[in-house]
C-alpha positions in Angstrom: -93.7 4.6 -8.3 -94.7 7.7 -10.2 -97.1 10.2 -8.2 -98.8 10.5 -11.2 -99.7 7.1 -11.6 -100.3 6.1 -7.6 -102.8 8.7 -7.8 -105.1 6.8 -10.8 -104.3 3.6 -9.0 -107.7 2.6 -7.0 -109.5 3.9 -10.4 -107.5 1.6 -12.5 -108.6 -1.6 -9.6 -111.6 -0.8 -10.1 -112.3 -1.0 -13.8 -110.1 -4.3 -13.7 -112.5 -5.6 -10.8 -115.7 -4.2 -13.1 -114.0 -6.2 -16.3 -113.6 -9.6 -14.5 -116.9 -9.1 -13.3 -118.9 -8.8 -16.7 -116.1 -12.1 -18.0 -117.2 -14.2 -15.0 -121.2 -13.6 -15.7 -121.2 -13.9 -19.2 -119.0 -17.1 -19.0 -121.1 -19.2 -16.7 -123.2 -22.1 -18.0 -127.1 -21.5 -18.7 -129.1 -23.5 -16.3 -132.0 -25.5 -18.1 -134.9 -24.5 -16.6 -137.4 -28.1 -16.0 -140.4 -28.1 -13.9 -140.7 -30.1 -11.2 -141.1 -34.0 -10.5 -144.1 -35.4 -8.8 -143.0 -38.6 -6.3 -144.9 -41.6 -6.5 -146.3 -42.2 -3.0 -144.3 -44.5 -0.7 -146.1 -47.4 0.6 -145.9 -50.9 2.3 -146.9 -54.2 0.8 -147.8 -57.5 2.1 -148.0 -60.2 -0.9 -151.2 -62.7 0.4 -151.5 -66.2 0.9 -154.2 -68.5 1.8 -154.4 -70.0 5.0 -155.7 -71.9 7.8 -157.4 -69.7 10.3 -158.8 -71.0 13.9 -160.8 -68.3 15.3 -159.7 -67.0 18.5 -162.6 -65.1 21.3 -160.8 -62.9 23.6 -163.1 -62.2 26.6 -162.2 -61.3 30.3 -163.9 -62.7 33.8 -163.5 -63.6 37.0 -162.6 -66.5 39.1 -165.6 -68.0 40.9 -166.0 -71.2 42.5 -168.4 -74.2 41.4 -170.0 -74.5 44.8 -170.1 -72.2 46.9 -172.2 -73.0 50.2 -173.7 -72.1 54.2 -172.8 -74.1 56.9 -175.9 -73.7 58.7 -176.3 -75.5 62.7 -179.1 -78.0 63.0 -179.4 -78.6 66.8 -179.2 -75.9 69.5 -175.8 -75.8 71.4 -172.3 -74.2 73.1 -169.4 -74.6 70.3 -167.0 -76.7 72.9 -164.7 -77.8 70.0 -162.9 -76.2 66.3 -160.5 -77.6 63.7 -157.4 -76.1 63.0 -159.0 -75.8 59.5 -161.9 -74.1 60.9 -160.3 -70.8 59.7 -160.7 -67.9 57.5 -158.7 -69.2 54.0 -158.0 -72.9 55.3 -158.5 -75.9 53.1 -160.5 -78.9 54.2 -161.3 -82.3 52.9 -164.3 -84.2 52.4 -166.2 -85.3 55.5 -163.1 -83.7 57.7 -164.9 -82.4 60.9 -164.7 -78.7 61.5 -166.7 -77.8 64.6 -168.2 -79.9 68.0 -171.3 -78.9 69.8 -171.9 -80.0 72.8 -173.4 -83.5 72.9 -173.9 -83.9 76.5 -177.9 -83.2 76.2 -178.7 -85.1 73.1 -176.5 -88.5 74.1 -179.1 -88.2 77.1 -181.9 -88.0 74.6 -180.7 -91.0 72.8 -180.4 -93.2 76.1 -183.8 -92.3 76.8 -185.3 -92.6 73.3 -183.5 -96.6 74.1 -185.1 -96.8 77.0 -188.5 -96.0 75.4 -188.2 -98.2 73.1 -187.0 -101.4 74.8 -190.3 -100.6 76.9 -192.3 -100.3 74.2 -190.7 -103.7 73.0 -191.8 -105.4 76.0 -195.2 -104.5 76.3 -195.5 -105.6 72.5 -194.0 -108.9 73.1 -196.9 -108.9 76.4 -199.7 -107.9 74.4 -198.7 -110.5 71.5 -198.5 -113.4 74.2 -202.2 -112.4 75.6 -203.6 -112.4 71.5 -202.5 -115.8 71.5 -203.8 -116.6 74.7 -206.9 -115.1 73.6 -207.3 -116.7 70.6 -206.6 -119.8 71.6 -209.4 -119.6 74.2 -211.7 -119.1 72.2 -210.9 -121.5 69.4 -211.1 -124.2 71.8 -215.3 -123.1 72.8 -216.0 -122.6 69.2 -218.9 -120.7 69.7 -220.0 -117.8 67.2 -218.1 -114.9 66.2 -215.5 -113.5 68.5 -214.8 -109.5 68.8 -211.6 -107.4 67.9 -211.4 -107.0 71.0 -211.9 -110.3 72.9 -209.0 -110.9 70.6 -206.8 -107.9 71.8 -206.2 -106.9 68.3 -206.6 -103.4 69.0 -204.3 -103.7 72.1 -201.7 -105.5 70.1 -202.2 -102.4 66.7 -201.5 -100.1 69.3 -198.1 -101.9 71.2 -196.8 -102.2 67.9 -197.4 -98.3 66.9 -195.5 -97.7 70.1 -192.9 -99.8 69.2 -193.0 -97.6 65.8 -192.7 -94.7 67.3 -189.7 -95.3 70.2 -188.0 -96.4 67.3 -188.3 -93.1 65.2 -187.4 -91.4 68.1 -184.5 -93.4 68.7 -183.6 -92.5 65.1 -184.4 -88.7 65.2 -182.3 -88.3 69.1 -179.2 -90.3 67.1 -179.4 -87.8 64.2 -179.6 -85.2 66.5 -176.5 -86.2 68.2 -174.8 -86.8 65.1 -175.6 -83.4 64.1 -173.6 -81.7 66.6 -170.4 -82.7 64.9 -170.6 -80.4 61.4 -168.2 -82.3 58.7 -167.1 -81.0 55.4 -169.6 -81.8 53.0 -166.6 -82.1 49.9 -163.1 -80.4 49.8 -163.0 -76.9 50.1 -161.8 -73.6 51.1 -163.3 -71.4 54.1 -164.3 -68.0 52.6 -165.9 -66.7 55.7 -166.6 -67.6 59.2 -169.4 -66.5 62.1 -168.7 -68.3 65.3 -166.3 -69.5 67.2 -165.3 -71.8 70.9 -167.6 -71.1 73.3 -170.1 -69.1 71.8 -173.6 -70.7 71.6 -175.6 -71.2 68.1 -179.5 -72.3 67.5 -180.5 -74.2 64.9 -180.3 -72.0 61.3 -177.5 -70.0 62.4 -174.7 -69.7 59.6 -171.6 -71.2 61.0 -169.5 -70.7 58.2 -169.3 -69.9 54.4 -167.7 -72.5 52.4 -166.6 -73.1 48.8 -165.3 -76.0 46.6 -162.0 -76.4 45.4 -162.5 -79.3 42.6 -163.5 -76.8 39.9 -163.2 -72.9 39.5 -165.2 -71.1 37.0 -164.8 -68.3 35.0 -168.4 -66.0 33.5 -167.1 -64.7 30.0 -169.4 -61.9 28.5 -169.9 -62.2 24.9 -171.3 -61.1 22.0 -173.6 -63.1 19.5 -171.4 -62.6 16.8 -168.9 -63.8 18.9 -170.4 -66.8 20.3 -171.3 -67.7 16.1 -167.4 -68.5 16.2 -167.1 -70.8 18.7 -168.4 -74.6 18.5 -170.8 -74.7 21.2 -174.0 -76.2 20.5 -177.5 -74.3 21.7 -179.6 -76.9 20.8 -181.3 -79.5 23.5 -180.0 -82.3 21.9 -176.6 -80.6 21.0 -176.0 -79.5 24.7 -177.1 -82.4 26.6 -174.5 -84.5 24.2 -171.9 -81.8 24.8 -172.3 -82.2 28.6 -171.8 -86.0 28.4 -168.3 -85.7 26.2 -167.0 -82.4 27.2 -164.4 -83.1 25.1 -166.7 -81.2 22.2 -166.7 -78.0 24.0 -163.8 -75.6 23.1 -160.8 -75.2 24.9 -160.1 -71.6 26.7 -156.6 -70.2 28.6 -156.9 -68.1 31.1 -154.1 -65.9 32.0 -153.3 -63.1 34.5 -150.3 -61.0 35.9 -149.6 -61.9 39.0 -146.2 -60.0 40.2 -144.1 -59.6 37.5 -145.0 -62.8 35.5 -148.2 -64.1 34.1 -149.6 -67.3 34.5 -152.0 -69.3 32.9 -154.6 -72.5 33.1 -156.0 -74.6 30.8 -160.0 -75.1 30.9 -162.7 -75.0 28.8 -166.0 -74.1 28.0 -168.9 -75.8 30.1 -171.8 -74.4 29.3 -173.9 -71.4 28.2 -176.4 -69.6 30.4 -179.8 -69.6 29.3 -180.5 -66.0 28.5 -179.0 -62.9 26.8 -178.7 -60.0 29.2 -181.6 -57.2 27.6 -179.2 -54.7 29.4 -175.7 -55.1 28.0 -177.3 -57.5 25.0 -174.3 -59.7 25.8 -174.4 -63.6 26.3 -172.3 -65.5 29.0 -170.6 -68.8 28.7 -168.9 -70.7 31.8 -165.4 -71.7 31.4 -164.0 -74.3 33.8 -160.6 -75.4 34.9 -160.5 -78.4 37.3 -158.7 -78.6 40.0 -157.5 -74.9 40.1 -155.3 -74.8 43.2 -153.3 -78.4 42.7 -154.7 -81.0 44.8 -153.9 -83.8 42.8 -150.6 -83.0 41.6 -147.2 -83.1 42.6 -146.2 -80.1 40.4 -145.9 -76.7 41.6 -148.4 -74.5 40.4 -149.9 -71.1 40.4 -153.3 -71.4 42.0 -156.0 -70.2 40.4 -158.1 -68.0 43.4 -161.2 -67.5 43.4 -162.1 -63.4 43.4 -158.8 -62.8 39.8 -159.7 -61.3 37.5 -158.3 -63.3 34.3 -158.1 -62.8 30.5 -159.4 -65.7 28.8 -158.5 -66.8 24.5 -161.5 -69.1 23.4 -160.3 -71.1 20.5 -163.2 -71.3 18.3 -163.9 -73.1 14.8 -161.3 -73.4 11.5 -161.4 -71.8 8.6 -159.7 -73.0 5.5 -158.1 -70.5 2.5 -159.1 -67.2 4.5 -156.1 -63.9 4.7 -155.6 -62.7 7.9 -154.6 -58.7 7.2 -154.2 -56.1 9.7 -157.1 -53.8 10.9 -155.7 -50.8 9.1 -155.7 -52.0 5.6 -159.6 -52.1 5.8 -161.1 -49.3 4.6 -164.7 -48.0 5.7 -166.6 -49.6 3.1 -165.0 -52.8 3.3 -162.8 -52.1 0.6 -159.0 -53.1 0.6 -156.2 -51.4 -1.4 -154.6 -53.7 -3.7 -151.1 -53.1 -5.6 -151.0 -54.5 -9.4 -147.4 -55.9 -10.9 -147.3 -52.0 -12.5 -147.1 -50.4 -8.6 -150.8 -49.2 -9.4 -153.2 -49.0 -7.0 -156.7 -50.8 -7.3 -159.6 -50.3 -4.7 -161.4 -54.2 -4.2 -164.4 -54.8 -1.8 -163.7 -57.9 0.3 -165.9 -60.3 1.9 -164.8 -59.9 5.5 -165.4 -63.1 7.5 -164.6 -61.5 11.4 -163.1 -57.6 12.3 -160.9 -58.0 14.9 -159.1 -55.3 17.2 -156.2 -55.9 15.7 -156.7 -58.0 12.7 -159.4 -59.1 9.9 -160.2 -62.4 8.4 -161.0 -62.2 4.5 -162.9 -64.6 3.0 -163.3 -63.8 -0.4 -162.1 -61.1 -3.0 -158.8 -61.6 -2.7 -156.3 -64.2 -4.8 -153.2 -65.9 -3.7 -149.9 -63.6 -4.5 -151.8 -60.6 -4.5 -150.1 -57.4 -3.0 -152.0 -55.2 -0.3 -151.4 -52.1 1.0 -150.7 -51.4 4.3 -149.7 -48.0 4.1 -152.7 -45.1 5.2 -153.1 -42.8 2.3 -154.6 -39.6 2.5 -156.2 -39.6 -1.2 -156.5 -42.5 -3.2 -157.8 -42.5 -6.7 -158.0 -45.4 -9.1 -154.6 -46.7 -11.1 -152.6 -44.0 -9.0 -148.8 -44.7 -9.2 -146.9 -46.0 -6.1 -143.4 -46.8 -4.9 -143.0 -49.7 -2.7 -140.5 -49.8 0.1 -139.7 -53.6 0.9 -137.6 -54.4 3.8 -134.6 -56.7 3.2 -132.5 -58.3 5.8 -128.7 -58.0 5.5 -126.2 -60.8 6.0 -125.7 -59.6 9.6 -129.4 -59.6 10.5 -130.4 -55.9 10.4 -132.8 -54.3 8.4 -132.2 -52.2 5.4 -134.8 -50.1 3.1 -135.2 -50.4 -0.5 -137.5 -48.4 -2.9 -138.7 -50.5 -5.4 -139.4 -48.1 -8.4 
């Protein structure tokens, strides 16, 4: 190459470089300038129906039983005897015998109170003889009035008042004796006991703590409100017809986790108690489930114990044509956010029948095939444009979005 030229070279790369430069720029497209596109808000619809509603009262309690009560000694005595059920947690039947005192004193009592009285029998049957005696004595002389006592009337009054007497004695030594055995007085459970063989008891001592097993009961705390949605009359003449068919008062399950299942009873409401606590301003109703621990079935069951603490679903009265909605969609001033056939938004007040914790029940204000939103929005003003964003389910089950413009 000539020296001459090598030595303009990396001057004549340059311009070339500068040249393609100034080509490329003037050469590209002009970019059209537009200002930017405000997105519609994306939101979630749910397209209403009318329904039937039952109204559901969630409360929460615990297990108590029906009857719960003191076995408490009537006679004076050593314990010389126990049942096997006469234990902390054992089940009894009616009339079963749970503990003997010792009868050795009062079968004495009773022989003598016998005794007593056959006397007392005999000296009535003398002094009756003698009145006869007497009276026929004296009806054969036939002359004036006879005394009272000529006629051992008085006598006779009293031998019969002894009679009386040996007889309630008698009666009050055989109860006595009788009383030294203490039965069962109906199936239950022992929560609690105080003595034990060998140890001696006078009478009003507390043997034992005992409680029913025929019926458990549940206290559910309520509101007014709440208790305005269940079908329990509060009348006099509506309660004491509602005790006679309990088939009028609503049905309750009870349910609790116990181990890693839950279980649940069927029961239902028995009464109401008869005054509104002025602390809490809550009401209680009883709910009932007989035979909680399975007495009379052959099924295996999940007892319901007395002490659990159980969640109980009241099912209260029907409602026909209402919308159930979520909690969310209702705004403070019970106003909902409705979605015309444009994608505009609307605000509409409601009637709200019930505000749940999860859901509400609307009553009125809303039309069948109407379109709520149940997307928050920040800011919300009247006929603002929306997208919707329906879910559709694919042929193979999953779900898929789709903006609807």
């Amino acid at each position: 190459m000539n020296p001459k030229l090598q030595k303009f070279l990396p001057l004549i790369v340059l311009v070339l470089g500068v040249v393609i430069a100034v080509v490329m720029v003037r050469s590209r497209p002009r970019i059209e300038r537009r200002p930017p596109e405000a997105l519609a808000p994306l939101v979630r619809v749910k397209e209403v129906t009318g329904q039937v509603h039952r109204y559901v009262v969630k409360a929460q309690g615990t297990v108590v039983p029906r009857t719960e009560s003191a076995l408490v000694s009537e006679v004076r005595g050593k314990v010389i005897w126990i049942s096997p059920s006469f234990s902390v947690g054992s089940f009894f039947k009616e009339d079963e015998l749970l503990l003997r005192i010792d009868p050795t004193d009062y079968k004495a009592a009773v022989t003598q109170a016998a005794a007593n009285l056959a006397a007392a029998k005999v000296q009535l049957a003398m002094e009756e003889e003698e009145a006869r005696v007497a009276r026929a004595e004296y009806s054969d002389l036939g002359q004036g009035e006879v005394s009272p006592l000529a006629l051992r009337e008085p006598q006779l009054e009293q031998a019969r008042a002894q009679v009386a007497a040996a007889e309630a004695s008698l009666a009050r030594a055989r109860r006595d004796l009788q009383r030294t055995e203490i039965r069962a007085p109906y199936a239950g459970r022992i929560r609690s006991k105080q003595v034990d063989r060998g140890q001696y008891v006078n009478p009003g001592v507390v043997l034992a703590t005992i409680f029913s097993v025929d019926r458990a009961e549940v206290r559910l705390p309520m509101t007014l409100e709440d208790l305005s949605y269940l079908n329990i009359p509060l009348d006099y003449t509506g309660a004491i017809r509602a005790q006679r068919d309990p088939g009028r008062l609503p049905a309750v399950l009870l349910s609790a986790k116990i181990g890693a299942r839950r279980a649940t009873w069927d029961g239902r409401i028995v009464r109401v108690e008869g005054e509104i606590d002025p602390k809490s301003r809550m009401i209680h109703v009883i709910a009932g489930v007989d035979d909680p621990y399975g007495r009379n079935t052959t099924e295996k069951i999940v007892p319901l114990t007395a002490g659990l603490f159980v969640d109980a679903e009241i099912l209260g009265n029907e409602m026909e044509h209402v919308y159930v909605l979520p909690r969310s969609v209702l705004r403070s001033d019970d106003t909902l956010l409705i979605v015309d056939a444009d994608h505009r938004l609307h605000l509409r007040r409601v009637t709200v029948l019930r505000k749940g914790r999860e859901d509400i029940v609307v009553g009125e204000g809303l039309h069948d095939g109407e379109r709520v939103c149940l997307s928050t929005l920040d800011t919300v003003t009247e006929g603002m444009k929306v997208r919707i964003f329906q879910e559709e389910k694919e042929s193979n089950g999953g779900p898929t979005g789709e903006v609807l413009q």
